[in-house]
MARBA-640033 format. One line per 2 residues: number of its first residue (from 1); their letters; for each residue z, y, x of C-alpha. Coordinates in Angstrom, 1 decimal, always signed. Layout:
residues N
NUM = A = Z:Y:X ~ ...
***
This chain:
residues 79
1 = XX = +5.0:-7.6:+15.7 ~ +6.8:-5.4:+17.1
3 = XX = +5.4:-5.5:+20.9 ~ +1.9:-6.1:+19.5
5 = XX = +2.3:-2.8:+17.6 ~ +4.1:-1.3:+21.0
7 = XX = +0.9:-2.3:+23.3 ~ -1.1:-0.4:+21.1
9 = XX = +0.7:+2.5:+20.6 ~ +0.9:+2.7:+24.5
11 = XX = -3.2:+2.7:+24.2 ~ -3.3:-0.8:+26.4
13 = XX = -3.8:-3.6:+23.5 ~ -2.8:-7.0:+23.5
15 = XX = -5.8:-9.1:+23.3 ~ -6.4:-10.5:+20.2
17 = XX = -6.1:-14.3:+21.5 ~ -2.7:-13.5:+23.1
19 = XX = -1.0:-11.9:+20.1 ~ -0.6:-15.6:+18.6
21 = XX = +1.6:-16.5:+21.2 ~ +3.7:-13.2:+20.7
23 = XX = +4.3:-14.0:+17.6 ~ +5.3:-17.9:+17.5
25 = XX = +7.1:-18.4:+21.0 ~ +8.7:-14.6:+20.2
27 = XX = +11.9:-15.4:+21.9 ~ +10.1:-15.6:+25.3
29 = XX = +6.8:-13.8:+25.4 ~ +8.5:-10.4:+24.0
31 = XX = +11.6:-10.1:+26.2 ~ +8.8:-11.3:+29.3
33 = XX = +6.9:-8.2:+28.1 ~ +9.1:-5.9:+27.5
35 = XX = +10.7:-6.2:+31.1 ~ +7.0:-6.2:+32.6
37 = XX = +6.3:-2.9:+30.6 ~ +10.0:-1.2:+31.3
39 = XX = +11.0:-2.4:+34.4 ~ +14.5:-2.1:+35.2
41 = XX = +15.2:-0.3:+32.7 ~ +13.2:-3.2:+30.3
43 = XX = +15.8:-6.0:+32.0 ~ +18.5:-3.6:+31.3
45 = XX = +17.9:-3.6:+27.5 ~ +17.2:-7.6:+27.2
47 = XX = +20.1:-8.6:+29.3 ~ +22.0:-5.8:+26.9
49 = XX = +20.4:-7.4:+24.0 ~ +20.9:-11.2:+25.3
51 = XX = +25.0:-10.3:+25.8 ~ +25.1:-8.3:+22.2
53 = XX = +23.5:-11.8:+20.6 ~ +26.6:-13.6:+22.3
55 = XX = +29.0:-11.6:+20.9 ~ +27.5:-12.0:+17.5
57 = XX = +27.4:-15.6:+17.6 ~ +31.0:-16.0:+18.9
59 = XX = +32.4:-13.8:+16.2 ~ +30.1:-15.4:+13.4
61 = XX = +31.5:-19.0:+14.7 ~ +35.2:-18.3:+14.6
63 = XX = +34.9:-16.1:+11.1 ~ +33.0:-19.4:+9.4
65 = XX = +35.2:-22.2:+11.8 ~ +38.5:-20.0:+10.0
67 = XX = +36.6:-19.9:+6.5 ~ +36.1:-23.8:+6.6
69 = XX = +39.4:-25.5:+8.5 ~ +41.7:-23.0:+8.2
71 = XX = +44.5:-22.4:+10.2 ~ +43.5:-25.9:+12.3
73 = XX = +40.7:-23.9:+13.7 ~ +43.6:-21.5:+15.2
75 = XX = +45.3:-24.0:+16.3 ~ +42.7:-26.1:+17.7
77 = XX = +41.9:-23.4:+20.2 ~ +45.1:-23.7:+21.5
79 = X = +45.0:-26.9:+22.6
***
């Protein structure tokens, strides 16, 4: 929604049979557009995005992977 709101606000629309494919292959079509409409500075925020998402998911899997096993989760790391 966000990109579809974005185009128009920039006064060049998305096309009305386009804005379905914004909004259900998202993770594609909006990063695609958003370097196409920023440049290098539009590759500078997904690839700052894409690393921040990483980050995210690697803490989130060691907080629940210590929640559920524990100290074995340390100490499987190790290994």
């Amino acid at each position: 929604m966000w990109a579809i709101a974005d185009a128009r606000r920039r006064h060049k629309p998305i096309p009305r049979s386009q804005q379905f494919w914004f909004l259900v292959l998202a993770g594609v079509v909006v990063p695609g557009y958003v370097i196409v409409t920023r440049g290098w500075r539009g590759l500078g925020w997904v690839a700052f995005h894409f690393a921040a998402w990483i980050v995210i998911a690697v803490i989130a899997m060691h907080i629940t992977g210590a929640m559920y096993h524990g100290d074995a989760w340390w100490e499987s790391m190790t290994d």
